[in-house]
N, C-alpha and C positions, 0 to 999 in steps of 0.2 A: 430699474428698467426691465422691462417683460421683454422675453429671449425666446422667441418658436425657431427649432429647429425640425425643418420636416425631410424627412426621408422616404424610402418604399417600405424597408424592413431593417432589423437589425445587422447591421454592417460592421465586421469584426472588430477594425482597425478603429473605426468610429466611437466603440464602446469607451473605452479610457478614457476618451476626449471629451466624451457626454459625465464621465464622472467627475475630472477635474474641474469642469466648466460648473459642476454641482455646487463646489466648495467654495466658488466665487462671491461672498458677499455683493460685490457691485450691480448683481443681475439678479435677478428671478428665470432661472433658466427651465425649460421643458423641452424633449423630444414629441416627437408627434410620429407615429407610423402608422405609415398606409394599412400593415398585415405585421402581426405577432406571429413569427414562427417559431414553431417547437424546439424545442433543444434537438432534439434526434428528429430529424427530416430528410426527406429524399429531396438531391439535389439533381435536376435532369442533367448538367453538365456531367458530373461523377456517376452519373447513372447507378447512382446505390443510395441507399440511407446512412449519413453521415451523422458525427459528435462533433465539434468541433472543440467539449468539453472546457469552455469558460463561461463563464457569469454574464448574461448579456443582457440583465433587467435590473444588477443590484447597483443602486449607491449612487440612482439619479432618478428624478421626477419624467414619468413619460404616461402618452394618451395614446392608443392603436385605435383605428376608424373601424377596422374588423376584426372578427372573431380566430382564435386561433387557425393557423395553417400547417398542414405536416408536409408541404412540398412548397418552393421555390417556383414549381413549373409554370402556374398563373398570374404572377404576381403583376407580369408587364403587359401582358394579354389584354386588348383593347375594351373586352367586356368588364373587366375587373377595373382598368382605371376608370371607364365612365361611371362605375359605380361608386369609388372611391369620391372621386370629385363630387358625387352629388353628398356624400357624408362631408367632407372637407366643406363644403359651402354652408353644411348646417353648422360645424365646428366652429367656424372661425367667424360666423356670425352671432354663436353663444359665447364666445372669450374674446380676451381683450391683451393684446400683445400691441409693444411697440415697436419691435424689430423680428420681421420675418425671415427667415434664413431655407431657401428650398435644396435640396441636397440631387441635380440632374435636373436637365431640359424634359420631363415627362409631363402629358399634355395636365394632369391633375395638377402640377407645381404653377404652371401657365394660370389657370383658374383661380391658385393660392395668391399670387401677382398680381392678379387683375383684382381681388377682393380687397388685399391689402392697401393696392393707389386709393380705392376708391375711398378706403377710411382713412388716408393719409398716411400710414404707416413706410418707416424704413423697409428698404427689400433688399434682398441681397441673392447671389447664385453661389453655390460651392460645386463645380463641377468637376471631372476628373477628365473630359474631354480632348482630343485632339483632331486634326483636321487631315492626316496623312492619308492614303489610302487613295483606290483605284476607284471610280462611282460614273455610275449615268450621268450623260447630259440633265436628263429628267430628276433623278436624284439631288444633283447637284445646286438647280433653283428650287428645289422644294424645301430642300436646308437651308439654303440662303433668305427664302422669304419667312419658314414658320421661327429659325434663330432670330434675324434679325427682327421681326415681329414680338418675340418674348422678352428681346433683352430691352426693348421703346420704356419696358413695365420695373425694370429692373434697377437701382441705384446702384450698386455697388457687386463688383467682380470678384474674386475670393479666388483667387489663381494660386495650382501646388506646383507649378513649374513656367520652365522655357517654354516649350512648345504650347501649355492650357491657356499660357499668355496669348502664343501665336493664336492659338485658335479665337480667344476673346476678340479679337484685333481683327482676324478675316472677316466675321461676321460686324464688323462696324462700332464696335466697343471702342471710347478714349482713353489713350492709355492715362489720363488722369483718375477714371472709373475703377482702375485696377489696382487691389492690395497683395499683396505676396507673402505668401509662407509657404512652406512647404508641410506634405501632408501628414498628418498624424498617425503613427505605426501603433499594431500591438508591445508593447515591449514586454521584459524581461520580468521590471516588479509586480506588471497584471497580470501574467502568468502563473508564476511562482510567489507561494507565500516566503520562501527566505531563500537562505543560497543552501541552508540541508534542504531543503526540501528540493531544488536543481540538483544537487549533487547524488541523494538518491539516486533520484528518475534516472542521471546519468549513468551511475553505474548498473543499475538495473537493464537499461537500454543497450549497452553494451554486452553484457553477459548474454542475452538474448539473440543480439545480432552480432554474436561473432565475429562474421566477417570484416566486420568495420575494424575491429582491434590491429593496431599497426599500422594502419593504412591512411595514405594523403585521400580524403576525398573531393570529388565534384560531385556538386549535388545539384539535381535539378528537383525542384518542388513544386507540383503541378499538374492539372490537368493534361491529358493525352488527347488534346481537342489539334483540328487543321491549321490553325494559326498559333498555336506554341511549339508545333514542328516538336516531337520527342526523339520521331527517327531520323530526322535530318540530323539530331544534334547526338544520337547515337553512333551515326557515318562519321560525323564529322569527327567524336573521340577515338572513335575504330582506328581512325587515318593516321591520328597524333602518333602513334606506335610508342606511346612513354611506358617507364619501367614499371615493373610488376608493383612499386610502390603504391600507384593510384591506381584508384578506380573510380569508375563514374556510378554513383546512386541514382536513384530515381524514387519518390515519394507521390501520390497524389492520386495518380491513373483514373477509367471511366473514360467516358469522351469515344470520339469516332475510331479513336487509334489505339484503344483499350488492347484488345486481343491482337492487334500488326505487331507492337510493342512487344508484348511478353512472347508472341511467337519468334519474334528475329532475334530475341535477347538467347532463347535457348540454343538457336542455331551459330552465335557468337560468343568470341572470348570471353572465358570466366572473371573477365573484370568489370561485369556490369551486372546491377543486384536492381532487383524492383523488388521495394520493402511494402509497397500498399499503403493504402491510405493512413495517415498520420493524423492526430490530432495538435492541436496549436503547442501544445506542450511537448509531445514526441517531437515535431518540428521544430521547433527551439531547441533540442538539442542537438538536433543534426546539425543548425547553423554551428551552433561551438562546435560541433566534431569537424566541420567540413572549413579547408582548404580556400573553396572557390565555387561560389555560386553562381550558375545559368542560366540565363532565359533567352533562346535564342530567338523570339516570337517575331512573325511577319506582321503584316496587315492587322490592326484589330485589337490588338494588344493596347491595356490602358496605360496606369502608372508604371506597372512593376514592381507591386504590392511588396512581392517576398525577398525583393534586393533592398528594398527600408528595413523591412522586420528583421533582415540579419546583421545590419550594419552593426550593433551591439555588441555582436557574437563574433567579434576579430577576423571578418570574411574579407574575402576579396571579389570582384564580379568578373565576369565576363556579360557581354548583353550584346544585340542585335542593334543596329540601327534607327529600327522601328517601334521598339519600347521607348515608352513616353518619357522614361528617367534615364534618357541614355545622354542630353545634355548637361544634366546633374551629374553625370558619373565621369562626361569630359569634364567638367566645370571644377568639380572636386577630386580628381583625381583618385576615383574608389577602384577603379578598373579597365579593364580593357574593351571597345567596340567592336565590332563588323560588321559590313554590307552585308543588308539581309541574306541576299539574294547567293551568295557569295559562300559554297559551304567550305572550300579551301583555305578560305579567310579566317573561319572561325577554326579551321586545324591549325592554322599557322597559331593567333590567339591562346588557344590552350596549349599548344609545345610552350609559346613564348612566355606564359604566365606558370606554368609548372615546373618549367627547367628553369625559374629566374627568382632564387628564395628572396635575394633582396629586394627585386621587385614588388614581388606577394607580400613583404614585409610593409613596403613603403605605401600600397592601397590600403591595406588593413589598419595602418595608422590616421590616415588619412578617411577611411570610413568610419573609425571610433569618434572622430571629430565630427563627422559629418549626422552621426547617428542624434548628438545633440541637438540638431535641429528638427529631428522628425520625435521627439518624445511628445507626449499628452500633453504635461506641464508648457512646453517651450507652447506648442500651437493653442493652447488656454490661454494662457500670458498676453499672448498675440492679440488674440480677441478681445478682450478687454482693453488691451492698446487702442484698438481702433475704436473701438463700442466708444470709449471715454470720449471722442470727440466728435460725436452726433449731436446736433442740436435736437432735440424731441420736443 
């Protein structure tokens, strides 16, 4: 069985999952991207040129429609999909796949769908969608009519949660159409080649940041953008008043709240550190070093990529409402919520999660459990589950 997998660009978490699916005898698997971007590229969310220093071409079969790119900034930009769709149409009318797999509703993926009914081929969506949020009248039948128009093209749903479900389902999807797994994280072994090689980094990364040594942390890992709120959830720790033990980190920064951030940090208590941009392997160790993980995000926010990526790393969460994994985290018991909107809620939260070790103990158990469900392998395994009962 011929296996297309198409995407925009190389997608972090996505890489592992493209190499396990490699080793799959039962498939003939390939990636297909829109744009090959550079290892070192400027990302306009971080507003800097970033590393994110992993492997994101080795130890799986892939085709890119265009020529390298050193920014992220065009990729979704209306002139670069039309152009993309007009190479995707030459593509997929020189090869021969039996199961198409588009990775997001972009109108190129629509084009891919429409190509593949017409050769009869299997289709499928893997999208990380949800449907919360505030929208126009006007907005609102424009989604209604171009989603449920895409999915007429579509056989099968690929849902990573509760709510991508909910979303499948608002736009007219049967929940028979729909398969479930949840989504595949960078982990620990694609990281790191062994645990000296982790333990290194580790204590190098301490010697260097100091401040970390002794300390309970909260770590937020992330963009300084409108909708991940850095300084609502700096208020919000300010408020906690917990003992000189903890401190709140911050990794990521760029975004619209780059310089608000590092200005109110230096006008506030010396228990808050912006360490700057991390690469995927510095950040994996701050999940092991840190306590409890936060994404307090409003509107807009997807899955909540980096509450997966640490479940490994014996964390506990805190999360908003409004993060896509916030029913996974009541589901599974990894941490604690709060109403977005609500920043007294999420101080009450962080007292209640840092003054409550057994608490912190019983998420963190309860998230090593949970973390087996987001590895490469487990969401491989999956696919193949399902692929095995296509009639082609």
């Amino acid at each position: 069985m011929k296996f297309l997998f198409i995407c925009t660009h190389q997608i972090q978490n996505l890489i592992p999952l493209f190499q396990e699916l490699n080793k799959k005898k039962e498939i003939e698997f390939k990636t297909l991207y829109w744009n090959k971007v550079d290892e070192i590229h400027f990302d306009p969310l971080f507003d800097q040129t970033i590393n994110f220093n992993i492997d994101s071409f080795n130890d799986y079969d892939f085709d890119c429609l265009s020529k390298n790119k050193i920014t992220t900034s065009n990729i979704s930009k209306i002139s670069n999909q039309l152009l993309i769709s007009c190479k995707l149409i030459k593509y997929l009318f020189n090869k021969k796949f039996d199961v198409i797999l588009v990775y997001g509703y972009y109108f190129p993926h629509l084009i891919a769908l429409l190509i593949a009914k017409l050769f009869g081929k299997k289709t499928i969506i893997r999208s990380v969608s949800y449907n919360l949020g505030k929208r126009s009248f006007v907005k609102k039948i424009l989604r209604n009519f171009y989603y449920k128009f895409m999915n007429l093209f579509i056989d099968e749903f690929w849902s990573i949660g509760i709510l991508n479900t909910d979303f499948f389902m608002n736009f007219g999807v049967k929940k028979n159409k729909i398969k479930h797994f949840p989504s595949s994280q960078i982990n620990k072994k694609f990281v790191f080649k062994d645990d000296e090689d982790f333990d290194i980094l580790k204590k190098n990364f301490i010697n260097k940041f100091t401040v970390l040594k002794n300390k309970k942390i909260i770590l937020y890992p992330g963009k300084f953008l409108k909708k991940k709120r850095p300084i609502f959830l700096i208020e919000a720790f300010i408020d906690s008043k917990l003992n000189e033990d903890w401190i709140l980190v911050l990794v990521g920064g760029g975004g619209y709240y780059h310089n608000q951030v590092l200005e109110y940090i230096k006008k506030k208590p010396k228990n808050i550190f912006y360490l700057g941009f991390k690469n995927l392997r510095e950040i994996s160790i701050l999940y092991d070093l840190s306590e409890i993980i936060v994404l307090p995000s409003d509107y807009g926010e997807t899955n909540g990529n980096v509450l997966l990526e640490s479940s490994e790393y014996n964390c506990s969460v805190i999360a908003s409402n409004r993060v896509g994994a916030h029913p996974e985290i009541i589901k599974n018991q990894t941490g604690l919520i709060f109403n977005a909107p609500e920043k007294k809620e999420l101080t009450k939260q962080i007292q209640k999660l840092a003054n409550d070790e057994i608490l912190r103990n019983k998420f963190k158990r309860n998230n090593l459990e949970f973390s087996k469900v987001v590895q490469p392998k487990y969401a491989s395994d999956r696919i193949i589950e399902i692929l095995k009962n296509y009639e082609l």
